[in-house]
C-alpha positions in Angstrom: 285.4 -16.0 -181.4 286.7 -14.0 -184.1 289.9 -12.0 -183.3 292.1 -8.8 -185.0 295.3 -8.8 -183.6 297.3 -5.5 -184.5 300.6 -5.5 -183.7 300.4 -9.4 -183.8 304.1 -9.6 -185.3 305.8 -8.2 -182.2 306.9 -10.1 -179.6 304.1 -10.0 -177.4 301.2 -9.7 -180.4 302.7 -12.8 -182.1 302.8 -14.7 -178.2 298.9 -13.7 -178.7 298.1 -14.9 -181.6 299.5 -18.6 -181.2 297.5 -18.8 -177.9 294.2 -17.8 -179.7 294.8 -20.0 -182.3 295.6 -22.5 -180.0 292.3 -21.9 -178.0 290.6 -22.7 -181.3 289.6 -18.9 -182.6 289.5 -17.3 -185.9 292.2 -15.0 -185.9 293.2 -12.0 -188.3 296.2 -9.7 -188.2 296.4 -6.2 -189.2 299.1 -5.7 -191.5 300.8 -2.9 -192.6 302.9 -3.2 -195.9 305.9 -2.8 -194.1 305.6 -4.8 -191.3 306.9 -8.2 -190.5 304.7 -11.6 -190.2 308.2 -13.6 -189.7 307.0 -14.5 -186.3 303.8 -15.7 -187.4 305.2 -18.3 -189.6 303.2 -21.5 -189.9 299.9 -20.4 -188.9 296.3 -20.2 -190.3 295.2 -17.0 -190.2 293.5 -14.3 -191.8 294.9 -10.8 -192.8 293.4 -7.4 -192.9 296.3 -4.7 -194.8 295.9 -1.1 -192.7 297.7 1.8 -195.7 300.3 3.6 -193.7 297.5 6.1 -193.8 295.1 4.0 -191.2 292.0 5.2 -193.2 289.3 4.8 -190.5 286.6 4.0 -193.0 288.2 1.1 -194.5 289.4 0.0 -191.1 286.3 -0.6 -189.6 284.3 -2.0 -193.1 287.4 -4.5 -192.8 286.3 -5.7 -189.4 282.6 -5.7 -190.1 283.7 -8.2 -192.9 285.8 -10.3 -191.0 282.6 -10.6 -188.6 284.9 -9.1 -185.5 284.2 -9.9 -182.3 287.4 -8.4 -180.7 290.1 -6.4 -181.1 293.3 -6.5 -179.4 295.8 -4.6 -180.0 299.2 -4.5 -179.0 300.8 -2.0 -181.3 303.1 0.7 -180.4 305.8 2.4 -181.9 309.1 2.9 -180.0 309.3 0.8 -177.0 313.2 0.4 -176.9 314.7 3.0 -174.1 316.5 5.6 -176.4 313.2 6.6 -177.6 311.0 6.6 -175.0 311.4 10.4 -174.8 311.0 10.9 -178.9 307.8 13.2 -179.7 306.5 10.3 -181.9 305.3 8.3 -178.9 301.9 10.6 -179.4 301.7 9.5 -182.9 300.4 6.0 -181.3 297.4 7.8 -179.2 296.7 8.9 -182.5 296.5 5.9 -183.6 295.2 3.9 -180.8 292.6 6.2 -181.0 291.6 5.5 -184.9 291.3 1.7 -183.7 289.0 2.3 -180.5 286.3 4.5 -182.8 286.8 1.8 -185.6 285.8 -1.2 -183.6 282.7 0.9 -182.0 282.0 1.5 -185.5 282.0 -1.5 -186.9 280.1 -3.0 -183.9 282.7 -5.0 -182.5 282.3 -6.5 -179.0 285.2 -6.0 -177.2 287.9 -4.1 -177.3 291.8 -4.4 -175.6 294.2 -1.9 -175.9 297.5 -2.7 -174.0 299.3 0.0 -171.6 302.2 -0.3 -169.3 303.7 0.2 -166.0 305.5 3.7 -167.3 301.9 5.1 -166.8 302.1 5.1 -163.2 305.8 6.6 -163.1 308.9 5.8 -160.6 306.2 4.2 -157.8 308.1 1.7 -155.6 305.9 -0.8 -154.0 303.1 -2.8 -155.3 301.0 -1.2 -158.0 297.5 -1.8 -158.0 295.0 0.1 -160.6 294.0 3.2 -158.2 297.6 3.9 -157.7 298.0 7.8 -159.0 299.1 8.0 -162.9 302.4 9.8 -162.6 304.6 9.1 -165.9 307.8 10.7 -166.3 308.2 9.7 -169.4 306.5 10.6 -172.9 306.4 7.1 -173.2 304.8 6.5 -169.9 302.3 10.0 -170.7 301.3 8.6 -174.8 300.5 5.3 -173.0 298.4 6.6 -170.0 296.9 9.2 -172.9 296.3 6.3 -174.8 293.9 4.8 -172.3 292.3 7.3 -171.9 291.3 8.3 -175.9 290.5 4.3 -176.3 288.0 4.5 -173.1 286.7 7.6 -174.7 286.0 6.4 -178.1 284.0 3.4 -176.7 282.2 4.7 -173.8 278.7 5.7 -175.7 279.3 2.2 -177.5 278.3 -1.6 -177.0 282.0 -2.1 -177.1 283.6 -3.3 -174.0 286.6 -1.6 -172.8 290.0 -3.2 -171.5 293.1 -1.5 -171.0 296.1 -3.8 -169.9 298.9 -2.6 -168.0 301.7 -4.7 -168.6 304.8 -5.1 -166.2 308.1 -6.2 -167.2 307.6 -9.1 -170.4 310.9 -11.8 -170.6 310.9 -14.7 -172.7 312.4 -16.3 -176.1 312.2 -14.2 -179.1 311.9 -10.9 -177.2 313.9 -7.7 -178.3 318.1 -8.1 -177.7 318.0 -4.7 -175.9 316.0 -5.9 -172.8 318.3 -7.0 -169.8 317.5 -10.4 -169.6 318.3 -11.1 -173.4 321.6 -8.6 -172.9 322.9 -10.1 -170.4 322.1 -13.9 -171.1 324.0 -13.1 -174.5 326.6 -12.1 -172.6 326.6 -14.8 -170.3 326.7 -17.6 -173.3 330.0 -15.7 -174.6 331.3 -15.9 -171.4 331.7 -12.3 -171.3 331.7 -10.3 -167.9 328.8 -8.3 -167.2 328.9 -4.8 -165.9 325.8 -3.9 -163.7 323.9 -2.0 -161.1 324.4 -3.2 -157.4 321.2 -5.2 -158.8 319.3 -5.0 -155.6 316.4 -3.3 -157.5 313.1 -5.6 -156.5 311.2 -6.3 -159.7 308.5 -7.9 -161.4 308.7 -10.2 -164.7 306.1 -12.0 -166.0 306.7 -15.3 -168.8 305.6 -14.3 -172.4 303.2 -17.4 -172.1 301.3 -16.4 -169.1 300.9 -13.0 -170.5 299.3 -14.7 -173.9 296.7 -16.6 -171.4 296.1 -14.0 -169.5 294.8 -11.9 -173.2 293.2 -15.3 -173.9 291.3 -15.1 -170.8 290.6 -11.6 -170.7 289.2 -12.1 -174.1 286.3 -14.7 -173.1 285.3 -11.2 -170.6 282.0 -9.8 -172.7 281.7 -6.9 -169.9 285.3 -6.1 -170.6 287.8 -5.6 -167.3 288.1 -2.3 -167.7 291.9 -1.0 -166.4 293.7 -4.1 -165.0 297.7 -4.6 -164.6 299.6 -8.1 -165.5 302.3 -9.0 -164.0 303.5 -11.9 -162.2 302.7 -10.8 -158.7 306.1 -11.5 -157.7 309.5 -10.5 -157.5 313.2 -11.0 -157.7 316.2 -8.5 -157.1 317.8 -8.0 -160.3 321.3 -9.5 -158.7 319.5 -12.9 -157.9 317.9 -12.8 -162.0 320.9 -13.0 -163.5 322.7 -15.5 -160.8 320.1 -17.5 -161.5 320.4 -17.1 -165.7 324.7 -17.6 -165.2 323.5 -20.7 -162.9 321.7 -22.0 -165.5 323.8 -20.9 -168.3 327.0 -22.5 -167.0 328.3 -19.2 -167.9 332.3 -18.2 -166.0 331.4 -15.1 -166.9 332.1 -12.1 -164.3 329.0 -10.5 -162.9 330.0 -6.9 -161.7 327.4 -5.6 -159.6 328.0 -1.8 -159.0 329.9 -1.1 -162.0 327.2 1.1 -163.4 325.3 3.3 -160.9 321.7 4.0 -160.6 320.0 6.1 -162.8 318.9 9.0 -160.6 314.6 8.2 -161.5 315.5 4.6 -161.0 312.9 2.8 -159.6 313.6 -0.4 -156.7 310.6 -1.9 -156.4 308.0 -2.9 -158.7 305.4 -5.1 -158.3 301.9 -5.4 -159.5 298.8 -6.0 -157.9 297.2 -8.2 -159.8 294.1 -9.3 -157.7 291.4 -7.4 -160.3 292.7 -9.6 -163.3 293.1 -12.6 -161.4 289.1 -12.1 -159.8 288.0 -11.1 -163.5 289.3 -13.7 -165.3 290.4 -17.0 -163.1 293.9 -16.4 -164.6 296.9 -16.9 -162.7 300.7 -17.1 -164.0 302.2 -20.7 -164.5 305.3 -20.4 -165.3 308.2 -19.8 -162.3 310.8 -17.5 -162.9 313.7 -20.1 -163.2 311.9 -22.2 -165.7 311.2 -19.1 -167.8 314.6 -18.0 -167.8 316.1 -21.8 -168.5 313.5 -21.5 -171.7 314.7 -18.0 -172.7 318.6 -19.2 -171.9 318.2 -22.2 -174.3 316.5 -20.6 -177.2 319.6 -18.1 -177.4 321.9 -20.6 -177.1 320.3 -22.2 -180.3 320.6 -18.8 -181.7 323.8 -18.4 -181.4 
């Protein structure tokens, strides 16, 4: 198959594009002039450069030229906490948008945006797709709007639709905000960590298992349609990050309830993930405690 990957430098897109490549598919990456390829280092692929303007005309002659048979994309702007309330989140429908119409345009086969667990709000329980859309959030409302303007733009097309909601990504190389690489930084400084009581219940899925999981969904002609990705499982946050200072060999002081709950704070969330799993013959593979053992070493060789 022949691939576009937008967003393919971030954290997940990158995670992507090595599996794809690995799978043995032509692979091209949307580029913007600004954006960074670091993570992409070593690899054969192609490139397609998007202006800061996203002309849709040039966007979708590029992928009739590259001979696209699907697009994935896993851009979005603003996915750290501070701005998940910033006006700009609507900028990416807008541009989320531009994509879908471009690859019906240009005749592409498939398309795959990538959504989140903000779209269905503070839910606690497991999540499965028909559970009521209640953001709170204008991250959580651009991403559920997002959906909803990609399925649009395809649904007089021949391009599939697939709209992933993914739960909560961990792995090496992800953002230093994130609680997992906060505190395992912490942790390798011996540092004491201050923390919620940590009995929240929740779901993280391996950076690898969410690239085969794209992989699989890929080989879908039909397209999936709205499906979530997670693990399936969970852990209380407190037993997380015993686990990460167990691995660590951290002495570092874990403080459980020396910062309260945020009042919307959700404690427990889980995703159903029958549909993908049924769609796709895709299961995660890799447990918890290896995952966090692979993300505790690569920080260690980072710092």
């Amino acid at each position: 198959m022949r691939c576009v990957v937008v967003g393919a430098g971030g954290f997940i897109g990158s995670a992507v594009v090595r599996r794809l490549v690995t799978d043995g598919h032509a692979v091209a990456y949307a580029k913007r002039p600004a954006s960074s390829t670091a993570r992409l280092a070593g690899l054969d692929l192609h490139s397609i450069t998007i202006d800061e303007t996203f002309d849709r005309d040039t966007v979708t002659r590029s992928l009739r030229e590259f001979g696209t048979d699907i697009v994935i994309n896993v851009a979005w702007s603003g996915v750290a906490n501070h701005a998940r309330n910033d006006p700009s989140q609507f900028d990416n429908v807008t541009l989320a948008d531009g994509w879908a119409h471009a690859a019906a345009e240009a005749g592409v086969g498939h398309y795959i945006g990538v959504g989140s667990q903000a779209e269905y709000g503070p839910t606690d329980g497991i999540i499965d797709e028909n559970t009521p859309l209640l953001p709170t959030t204008r991250y959580g409302v651009a991403k559920a709007a997002a959906g909803l303007a990609t399925r649009a733009a395809l649904l007089e097309s021949a391009t599939a639709f697939t709209w992933v909601r993914i739960f909560s990504a961990y792995g090496p190389g992800d953002a230093p905000h994130w609680m997992i690489q906060a505190v395992g930084r912490l942790l390798l400084r011996n540092e004491a960590a201050e923390m919620t009581p940590g009995t929240q219940l929740w779901d993280y899925i391996y950076v690898d298992d969410i690239a085969a999981a794209f992989a699989a969904m890929a080989t879908v002609s039909g397209g999936v349609g709205y499906v979530n990705l997670g693990s399936g499982t969970v852990s209380t946050i407190r037993q997380i990050v015993e686990q990460m200072r167990e691995i660590s060999g951290s002495r570092s002081d874990l403080r459980f309830g020396a910062v309260p709950f945020r009042p919307d704070q959700v404690m427990h969330l889980q995703a159903d993930i029958s549909r993908l799993t049924s769609a796709t013959n895709w299961r995660p593979q890799v447990p918890l405690y290896e995952g966090l053992a692979r993300t505790i070493e690569h920080l260690r060789k980072e710092t």
